[in-house]
Biopython code that builds the backbone (N, CA, C, O; Angstrom):
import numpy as np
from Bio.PDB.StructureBuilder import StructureBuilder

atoms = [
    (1, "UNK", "N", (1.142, -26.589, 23.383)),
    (1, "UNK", "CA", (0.057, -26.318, 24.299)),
    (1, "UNK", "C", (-1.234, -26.015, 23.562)),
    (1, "UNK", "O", (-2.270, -26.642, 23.780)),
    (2, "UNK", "N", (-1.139, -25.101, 22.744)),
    (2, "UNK", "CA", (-2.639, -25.261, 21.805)),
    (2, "UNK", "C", (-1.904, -24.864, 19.799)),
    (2, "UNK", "O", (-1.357, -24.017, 19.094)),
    (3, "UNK", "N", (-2.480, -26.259, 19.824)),
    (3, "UNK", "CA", (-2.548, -26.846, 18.607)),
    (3, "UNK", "C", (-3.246, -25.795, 17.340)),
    (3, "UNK", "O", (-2.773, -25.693, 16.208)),
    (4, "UNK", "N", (-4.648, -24.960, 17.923)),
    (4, "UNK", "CA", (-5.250, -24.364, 16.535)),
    (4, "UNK", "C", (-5.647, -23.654, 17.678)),
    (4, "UNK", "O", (-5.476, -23.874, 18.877)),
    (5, "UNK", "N", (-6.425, -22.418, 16.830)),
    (5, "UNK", "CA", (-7.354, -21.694, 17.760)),
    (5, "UNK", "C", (-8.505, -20.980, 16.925)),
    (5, "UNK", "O", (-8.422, -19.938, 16.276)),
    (6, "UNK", "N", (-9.224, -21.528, 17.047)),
    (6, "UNK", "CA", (-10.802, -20.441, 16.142)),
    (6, "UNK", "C", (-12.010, -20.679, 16.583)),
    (6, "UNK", "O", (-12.364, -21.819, 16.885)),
    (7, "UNK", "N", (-12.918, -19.460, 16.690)),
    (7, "UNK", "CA", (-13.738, -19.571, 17.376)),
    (7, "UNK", "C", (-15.287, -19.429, 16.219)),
    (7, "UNK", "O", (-15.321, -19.139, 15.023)),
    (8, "UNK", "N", (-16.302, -19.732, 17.077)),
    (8, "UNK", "CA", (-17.819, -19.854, 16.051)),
    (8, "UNK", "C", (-17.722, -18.310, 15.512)),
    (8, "UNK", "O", (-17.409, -17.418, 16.300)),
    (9, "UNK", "N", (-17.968, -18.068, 14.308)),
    (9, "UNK", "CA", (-18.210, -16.187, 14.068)),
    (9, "UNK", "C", (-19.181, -15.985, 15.010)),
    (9, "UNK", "O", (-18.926, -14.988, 15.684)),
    (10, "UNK", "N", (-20.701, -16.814, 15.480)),
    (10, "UNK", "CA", (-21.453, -16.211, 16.644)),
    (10, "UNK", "C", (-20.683, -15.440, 17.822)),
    (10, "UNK", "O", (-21.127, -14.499, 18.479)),
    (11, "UNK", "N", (-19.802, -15.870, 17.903)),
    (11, "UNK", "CA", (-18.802, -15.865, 19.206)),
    (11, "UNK", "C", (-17.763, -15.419, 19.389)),
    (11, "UNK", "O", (-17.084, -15.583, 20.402)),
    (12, "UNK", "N", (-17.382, -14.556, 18.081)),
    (12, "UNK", "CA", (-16.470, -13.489, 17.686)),
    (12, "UNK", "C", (-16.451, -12.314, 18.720)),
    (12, "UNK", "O", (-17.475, -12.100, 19.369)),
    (13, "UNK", "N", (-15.462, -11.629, 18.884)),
    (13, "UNK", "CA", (-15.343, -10.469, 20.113)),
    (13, "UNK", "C", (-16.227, -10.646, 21.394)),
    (13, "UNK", "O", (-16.843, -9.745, 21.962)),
    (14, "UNK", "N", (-16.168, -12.320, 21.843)),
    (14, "UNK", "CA", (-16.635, -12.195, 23.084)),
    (14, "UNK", "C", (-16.068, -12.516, 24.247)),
    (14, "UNK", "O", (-16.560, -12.490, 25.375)),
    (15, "UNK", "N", (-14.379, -12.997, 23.694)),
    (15, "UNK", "CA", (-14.026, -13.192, 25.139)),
    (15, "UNK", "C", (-13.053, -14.756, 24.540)),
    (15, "UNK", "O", (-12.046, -15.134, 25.138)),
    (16, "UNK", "N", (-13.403, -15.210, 23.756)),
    (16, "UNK", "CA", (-13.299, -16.767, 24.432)),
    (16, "UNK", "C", (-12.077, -17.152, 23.209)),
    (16, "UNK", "O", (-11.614, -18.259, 22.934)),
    (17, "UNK", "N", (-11.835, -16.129, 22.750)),
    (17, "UNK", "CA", (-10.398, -16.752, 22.080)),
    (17, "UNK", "C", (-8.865, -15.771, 22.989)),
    (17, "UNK", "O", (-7.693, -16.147, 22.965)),
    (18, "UNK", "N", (-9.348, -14.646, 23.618)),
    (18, "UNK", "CA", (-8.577, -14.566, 24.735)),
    (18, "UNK", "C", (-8.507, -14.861, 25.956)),
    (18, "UNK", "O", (-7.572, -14.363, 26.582)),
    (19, "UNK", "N", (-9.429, -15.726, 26.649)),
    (19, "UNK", "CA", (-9.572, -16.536, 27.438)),
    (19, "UNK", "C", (-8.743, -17.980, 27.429)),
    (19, "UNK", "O", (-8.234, -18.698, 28.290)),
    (20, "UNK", "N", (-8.900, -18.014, 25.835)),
    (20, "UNK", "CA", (-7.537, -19.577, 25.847)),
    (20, "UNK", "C", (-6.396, -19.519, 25.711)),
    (20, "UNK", "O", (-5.570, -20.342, 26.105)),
    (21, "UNK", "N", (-6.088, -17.899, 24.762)),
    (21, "UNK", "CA", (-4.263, -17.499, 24.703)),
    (21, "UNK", "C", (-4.272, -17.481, 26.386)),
    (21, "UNK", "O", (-3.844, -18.438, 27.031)),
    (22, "UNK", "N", (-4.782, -16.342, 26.972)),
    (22, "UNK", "CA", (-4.441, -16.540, 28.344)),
    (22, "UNK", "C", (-4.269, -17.615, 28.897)),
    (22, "UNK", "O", (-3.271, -17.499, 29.609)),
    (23, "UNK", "N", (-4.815, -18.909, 28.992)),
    (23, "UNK", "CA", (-3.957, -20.096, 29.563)),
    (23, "UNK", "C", (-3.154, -20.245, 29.222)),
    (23, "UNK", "O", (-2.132, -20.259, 29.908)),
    (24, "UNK", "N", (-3.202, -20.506, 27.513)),
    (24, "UNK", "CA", (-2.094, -21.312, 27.040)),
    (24, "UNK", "C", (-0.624, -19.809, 27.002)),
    (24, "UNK", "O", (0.488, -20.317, 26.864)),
    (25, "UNK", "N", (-0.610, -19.200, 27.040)),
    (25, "UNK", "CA", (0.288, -17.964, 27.630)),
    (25, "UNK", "C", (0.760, -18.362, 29.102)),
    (25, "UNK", "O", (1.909, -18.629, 29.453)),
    (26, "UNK", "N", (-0.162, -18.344, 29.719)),
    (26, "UNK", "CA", (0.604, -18.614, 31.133)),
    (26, "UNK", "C", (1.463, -19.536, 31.285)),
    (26, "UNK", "O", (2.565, -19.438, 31.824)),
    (27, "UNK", "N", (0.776, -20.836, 30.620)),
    (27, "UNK", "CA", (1.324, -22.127, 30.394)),
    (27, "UNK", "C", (2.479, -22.103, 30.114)),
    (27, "UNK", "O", (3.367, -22.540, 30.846)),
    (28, "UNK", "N", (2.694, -21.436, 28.681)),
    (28, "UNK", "CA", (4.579, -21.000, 28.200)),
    (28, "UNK", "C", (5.370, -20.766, 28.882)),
    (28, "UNK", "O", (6.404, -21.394, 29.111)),
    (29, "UNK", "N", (4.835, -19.419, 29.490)),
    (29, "UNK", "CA", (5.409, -18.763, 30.248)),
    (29, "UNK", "C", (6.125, -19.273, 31.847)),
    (29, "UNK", "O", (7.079, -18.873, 32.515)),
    (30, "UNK", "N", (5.097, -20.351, 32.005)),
    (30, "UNK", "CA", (5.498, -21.099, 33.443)),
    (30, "UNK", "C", (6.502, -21.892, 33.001)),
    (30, "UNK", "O", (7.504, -21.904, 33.717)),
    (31, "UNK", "N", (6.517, -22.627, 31.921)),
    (31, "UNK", "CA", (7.053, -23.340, 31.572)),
    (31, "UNK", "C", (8.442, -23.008, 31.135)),
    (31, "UNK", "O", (9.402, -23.774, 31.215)),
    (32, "UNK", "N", (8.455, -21.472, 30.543)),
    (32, "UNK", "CA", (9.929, -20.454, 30.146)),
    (32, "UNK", "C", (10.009, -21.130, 28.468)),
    (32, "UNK", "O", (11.102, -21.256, 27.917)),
    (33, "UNK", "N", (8.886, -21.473, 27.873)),
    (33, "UNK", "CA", (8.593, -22.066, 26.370)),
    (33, "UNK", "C", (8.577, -20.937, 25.388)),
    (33, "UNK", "O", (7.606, -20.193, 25.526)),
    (34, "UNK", "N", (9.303, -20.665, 24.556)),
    (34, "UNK", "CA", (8.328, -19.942, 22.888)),
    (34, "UNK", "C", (7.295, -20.007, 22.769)),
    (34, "UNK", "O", (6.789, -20.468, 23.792)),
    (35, "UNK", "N", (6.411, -19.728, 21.827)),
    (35, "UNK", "CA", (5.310, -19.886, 21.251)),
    (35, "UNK", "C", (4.826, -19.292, 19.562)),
    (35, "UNK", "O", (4.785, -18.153, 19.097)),
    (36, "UNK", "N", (4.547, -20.475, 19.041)),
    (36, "UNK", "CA", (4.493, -19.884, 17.475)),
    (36, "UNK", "C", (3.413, -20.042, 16.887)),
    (36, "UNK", "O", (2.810, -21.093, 17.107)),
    (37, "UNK", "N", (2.911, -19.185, 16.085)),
    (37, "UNK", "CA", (1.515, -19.284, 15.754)),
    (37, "UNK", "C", (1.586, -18.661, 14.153)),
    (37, "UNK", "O", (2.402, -17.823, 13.771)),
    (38, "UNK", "N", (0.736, -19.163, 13.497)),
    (38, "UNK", "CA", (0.345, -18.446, 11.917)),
    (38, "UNK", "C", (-0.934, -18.575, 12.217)),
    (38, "UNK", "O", (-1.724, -19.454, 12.562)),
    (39, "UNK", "N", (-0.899, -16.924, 11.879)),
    (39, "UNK", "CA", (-2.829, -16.109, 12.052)),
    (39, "UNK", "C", (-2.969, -15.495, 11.028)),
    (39, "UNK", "O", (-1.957, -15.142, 10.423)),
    (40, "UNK", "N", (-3.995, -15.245, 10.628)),
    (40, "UNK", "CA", (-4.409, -14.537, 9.298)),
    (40, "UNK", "C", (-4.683, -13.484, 9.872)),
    (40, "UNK", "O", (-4.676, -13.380, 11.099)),
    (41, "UNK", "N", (-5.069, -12.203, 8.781)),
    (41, "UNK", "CA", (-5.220, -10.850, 9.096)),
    (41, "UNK", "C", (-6.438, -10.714, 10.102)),
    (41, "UNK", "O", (-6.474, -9.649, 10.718)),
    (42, "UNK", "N", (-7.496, -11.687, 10.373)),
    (42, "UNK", "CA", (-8.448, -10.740, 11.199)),
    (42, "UNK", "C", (-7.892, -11.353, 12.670)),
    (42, "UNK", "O", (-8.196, -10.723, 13.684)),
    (43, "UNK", "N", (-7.276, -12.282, 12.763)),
    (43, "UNK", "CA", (-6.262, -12.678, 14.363)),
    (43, "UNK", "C", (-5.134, -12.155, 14.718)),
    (43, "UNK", "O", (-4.547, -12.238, 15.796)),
    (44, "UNK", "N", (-4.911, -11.719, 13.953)),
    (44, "UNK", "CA", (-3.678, -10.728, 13.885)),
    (44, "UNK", "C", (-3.224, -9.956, 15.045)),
    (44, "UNK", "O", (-2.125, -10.085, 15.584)),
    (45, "UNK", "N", (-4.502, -8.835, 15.518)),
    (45, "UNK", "CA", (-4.305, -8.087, 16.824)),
    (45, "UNK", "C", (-4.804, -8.716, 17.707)),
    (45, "UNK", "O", (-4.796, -7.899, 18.627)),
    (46, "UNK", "N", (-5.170, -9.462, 18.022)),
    (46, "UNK", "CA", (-5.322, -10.482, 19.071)),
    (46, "UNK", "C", (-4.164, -11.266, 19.566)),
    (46, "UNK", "O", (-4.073, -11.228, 20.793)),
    (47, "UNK", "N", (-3.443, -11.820, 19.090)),
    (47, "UNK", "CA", (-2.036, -12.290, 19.045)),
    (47, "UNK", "C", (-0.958, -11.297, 19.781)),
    (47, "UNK", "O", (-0.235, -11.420, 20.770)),
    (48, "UNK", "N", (-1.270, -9.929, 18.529)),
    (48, "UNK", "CA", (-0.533, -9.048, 19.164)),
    (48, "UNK", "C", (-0.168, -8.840, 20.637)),
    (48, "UNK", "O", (0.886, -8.839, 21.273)),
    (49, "UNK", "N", (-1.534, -8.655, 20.938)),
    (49, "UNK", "CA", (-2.350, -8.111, 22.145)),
    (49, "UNK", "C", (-1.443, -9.202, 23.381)),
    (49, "UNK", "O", (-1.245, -8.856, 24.546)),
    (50, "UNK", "N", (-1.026, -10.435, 22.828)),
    (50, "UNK", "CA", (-0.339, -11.369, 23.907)),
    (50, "UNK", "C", (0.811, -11.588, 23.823)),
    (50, "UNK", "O", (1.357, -12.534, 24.391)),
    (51, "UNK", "N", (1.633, -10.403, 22.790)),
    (51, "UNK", "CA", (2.586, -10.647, 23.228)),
    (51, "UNK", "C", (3.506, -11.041, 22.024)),
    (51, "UNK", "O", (4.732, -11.128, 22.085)),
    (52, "UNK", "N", (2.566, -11.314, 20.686)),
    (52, "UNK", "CA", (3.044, -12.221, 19.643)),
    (52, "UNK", "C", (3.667, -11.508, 18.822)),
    (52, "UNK", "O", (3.044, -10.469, 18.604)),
    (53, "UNK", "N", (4.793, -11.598, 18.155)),
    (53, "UNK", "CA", (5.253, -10.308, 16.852)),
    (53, "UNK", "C", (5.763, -11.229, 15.684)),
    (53, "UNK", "O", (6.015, -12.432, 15.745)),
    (54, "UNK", "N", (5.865, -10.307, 14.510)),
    (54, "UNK", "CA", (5.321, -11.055, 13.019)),
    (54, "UNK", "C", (7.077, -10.979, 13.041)),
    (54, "UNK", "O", (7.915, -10.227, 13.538)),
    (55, "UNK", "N", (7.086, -12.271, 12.162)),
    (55, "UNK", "CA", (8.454, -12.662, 11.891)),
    (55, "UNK", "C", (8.677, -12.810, 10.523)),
    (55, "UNK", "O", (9.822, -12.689, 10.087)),
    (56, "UNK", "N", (7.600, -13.092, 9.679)),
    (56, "UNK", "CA", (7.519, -12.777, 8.638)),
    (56, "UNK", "C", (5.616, -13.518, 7.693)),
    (56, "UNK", "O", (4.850, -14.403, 8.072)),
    (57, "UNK", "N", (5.575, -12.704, 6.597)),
    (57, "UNK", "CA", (4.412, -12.947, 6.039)),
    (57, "UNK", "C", (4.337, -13.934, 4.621)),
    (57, "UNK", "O", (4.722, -13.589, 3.504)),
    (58, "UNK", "N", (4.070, -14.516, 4.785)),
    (58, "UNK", "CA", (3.564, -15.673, 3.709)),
    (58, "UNK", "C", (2.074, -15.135, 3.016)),
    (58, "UNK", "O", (1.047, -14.875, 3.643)),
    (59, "UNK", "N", (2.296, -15.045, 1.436)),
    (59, "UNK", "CA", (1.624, -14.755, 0.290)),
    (59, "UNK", "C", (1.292, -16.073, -0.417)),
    (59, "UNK", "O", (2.069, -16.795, -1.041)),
    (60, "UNK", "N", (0.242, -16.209, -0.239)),
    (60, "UNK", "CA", (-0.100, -17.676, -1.562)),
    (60, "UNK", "C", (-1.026, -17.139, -2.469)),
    (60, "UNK", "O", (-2.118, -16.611, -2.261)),
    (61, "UNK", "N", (-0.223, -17.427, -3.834)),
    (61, "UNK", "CA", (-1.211, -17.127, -5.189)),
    (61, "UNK", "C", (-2.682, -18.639, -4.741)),
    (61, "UNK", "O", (-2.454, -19.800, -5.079)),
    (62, "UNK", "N", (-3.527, -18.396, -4.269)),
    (62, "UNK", "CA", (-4.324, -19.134, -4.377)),
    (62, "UNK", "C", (-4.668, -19.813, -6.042)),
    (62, "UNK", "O", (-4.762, -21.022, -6.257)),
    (63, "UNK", "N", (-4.771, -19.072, -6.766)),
    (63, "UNK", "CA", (-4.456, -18.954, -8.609)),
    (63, "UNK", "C", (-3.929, -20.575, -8.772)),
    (63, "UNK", "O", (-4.691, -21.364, -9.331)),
    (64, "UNK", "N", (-2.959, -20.919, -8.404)),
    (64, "UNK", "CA", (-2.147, -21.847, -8.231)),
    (64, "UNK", "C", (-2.754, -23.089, -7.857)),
    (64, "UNK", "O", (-2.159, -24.119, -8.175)),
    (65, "UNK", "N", (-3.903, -23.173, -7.196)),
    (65, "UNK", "CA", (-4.748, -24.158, -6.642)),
    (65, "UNK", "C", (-6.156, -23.953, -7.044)),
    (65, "UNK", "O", (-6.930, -24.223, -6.126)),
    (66, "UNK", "N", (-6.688, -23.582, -8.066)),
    (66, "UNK", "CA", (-7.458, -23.447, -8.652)),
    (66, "UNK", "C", (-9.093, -22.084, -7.944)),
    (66, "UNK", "O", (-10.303, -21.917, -8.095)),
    (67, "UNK", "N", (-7.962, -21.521, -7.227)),
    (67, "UNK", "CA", (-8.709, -20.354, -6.491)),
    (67, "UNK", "C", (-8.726, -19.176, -7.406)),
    (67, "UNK", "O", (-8.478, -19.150, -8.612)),
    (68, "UNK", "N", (-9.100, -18.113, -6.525)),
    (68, "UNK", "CA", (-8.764, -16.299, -7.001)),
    (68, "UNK", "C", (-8.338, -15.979, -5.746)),
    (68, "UNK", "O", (-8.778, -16.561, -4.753)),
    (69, "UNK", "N", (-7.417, -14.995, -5.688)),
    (69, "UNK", "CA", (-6.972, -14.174, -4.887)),
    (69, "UNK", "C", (-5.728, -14.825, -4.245)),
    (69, "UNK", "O", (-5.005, -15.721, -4.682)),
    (70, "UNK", "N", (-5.672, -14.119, -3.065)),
    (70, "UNK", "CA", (-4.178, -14.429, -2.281)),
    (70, "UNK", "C", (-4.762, -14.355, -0.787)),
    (70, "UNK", "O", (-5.488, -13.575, -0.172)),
    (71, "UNK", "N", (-3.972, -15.753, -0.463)),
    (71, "UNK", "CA", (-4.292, -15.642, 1.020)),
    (71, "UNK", "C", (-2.903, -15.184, 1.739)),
    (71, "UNK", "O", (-1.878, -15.709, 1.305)),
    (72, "UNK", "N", (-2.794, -14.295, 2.749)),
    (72, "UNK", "CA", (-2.049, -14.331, 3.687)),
    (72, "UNK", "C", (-1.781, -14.664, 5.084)),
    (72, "UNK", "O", (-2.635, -14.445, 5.944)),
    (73, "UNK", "N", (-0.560, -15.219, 5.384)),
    (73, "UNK", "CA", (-0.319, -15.460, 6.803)),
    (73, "UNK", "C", (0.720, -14.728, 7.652)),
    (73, "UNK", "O", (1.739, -14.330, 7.087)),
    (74, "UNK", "N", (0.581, -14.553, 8.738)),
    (74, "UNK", "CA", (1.787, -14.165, 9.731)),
    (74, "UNK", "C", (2.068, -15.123, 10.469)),
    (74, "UNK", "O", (1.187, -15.545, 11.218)),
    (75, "UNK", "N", (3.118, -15.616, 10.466)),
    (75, "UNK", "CA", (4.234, -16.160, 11.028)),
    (75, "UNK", "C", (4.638, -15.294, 12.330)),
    (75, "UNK", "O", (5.759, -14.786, 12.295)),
    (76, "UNK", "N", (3.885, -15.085, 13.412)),
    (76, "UNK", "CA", (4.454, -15.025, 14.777)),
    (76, "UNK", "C", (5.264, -15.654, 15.698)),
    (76, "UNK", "O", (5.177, -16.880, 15.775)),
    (77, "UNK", "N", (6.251, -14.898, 16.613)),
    (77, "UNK", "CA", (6.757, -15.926, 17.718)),
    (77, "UNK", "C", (6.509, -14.812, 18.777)),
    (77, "UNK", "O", (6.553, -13.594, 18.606)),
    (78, "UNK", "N", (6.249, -15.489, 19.868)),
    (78, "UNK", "CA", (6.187, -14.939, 21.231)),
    (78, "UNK", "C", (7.033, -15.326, 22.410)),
    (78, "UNK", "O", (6.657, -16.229, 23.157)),
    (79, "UNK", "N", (8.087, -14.725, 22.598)),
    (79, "UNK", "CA", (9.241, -15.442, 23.998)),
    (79, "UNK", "C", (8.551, -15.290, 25.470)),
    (79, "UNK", "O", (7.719, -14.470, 25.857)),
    (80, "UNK", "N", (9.073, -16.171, 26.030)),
    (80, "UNK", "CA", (8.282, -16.562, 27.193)),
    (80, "UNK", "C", (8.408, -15.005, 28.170)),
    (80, "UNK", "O", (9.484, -14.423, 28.033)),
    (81, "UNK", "N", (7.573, -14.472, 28.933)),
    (81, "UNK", "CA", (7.993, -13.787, 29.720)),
    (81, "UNK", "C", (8.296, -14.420, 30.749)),
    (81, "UNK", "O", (8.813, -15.537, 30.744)),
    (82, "UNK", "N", (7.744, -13.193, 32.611)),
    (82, "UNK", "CA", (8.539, -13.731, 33.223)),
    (82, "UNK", "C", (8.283, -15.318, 34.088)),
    (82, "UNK", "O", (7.162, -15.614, 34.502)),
    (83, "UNK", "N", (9.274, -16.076, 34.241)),
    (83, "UNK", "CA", (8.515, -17.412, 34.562)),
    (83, "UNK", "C", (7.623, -17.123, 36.351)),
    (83, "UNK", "O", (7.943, -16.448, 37.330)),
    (84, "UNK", "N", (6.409, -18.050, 36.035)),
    (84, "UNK", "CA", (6.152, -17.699, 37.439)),
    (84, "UNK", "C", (5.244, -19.368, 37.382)),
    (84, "UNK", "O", (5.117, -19.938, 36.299)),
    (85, "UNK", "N", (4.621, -20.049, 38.825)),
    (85, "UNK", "CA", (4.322, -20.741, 39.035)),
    (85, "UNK", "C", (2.549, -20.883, 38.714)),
    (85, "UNK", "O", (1.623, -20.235, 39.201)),
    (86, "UNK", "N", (2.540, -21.830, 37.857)),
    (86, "UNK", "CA", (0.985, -22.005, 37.290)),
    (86, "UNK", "C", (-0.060, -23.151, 37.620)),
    (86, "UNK", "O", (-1.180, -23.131, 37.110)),
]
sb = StructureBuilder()
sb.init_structure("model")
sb.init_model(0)
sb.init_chain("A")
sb.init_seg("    ")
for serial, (resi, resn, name, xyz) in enumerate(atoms, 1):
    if name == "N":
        sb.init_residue(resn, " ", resi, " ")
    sb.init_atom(name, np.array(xyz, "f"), 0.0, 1.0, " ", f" {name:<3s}", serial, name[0])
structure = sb.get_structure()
């Protein structure tokens, strides 16, 4: 149901990246679907916030690809709640 999700930094804490979990949430949910997502630390509680819990965290030596530092990910899944008609 949704493929990526990121929004303009202009447009950060205004609404419009929980405006699309909320569809695509309902959507699952009508549907009685999972939902899996890898968010980085600043999407993190946003995810939360719908429902999403960390299943586990992925560390990349960026080092390795000719970077510095380490990026991390969370590996979320979210089970459908209750089904209802959408």
């Amino acid at each position: 149901l949704l493929s990526s999700l990121a929004t303009e930094p202009a447009h950060h804490r205004k609404g419009a990246g929980s405006m699309l979990l909320k569809w695509g949430t309902e959507r699952a949910d009508g549907a009685g679907l999972p939902m899996y997502i890898e968010s980085t630390e600043m999407g993190k509680p946003l995810y939360e916030k719908f429902g999403f819990e960390t299943v586990h965290v992925m560390e990349t030596d960026l080092a390795t690809f000719g970077g510095r530092g380490k990026d991390k990910r969370y590996l979320m899944i979210r089970t459908p709640r209750e089904r209802h008609v959408v």
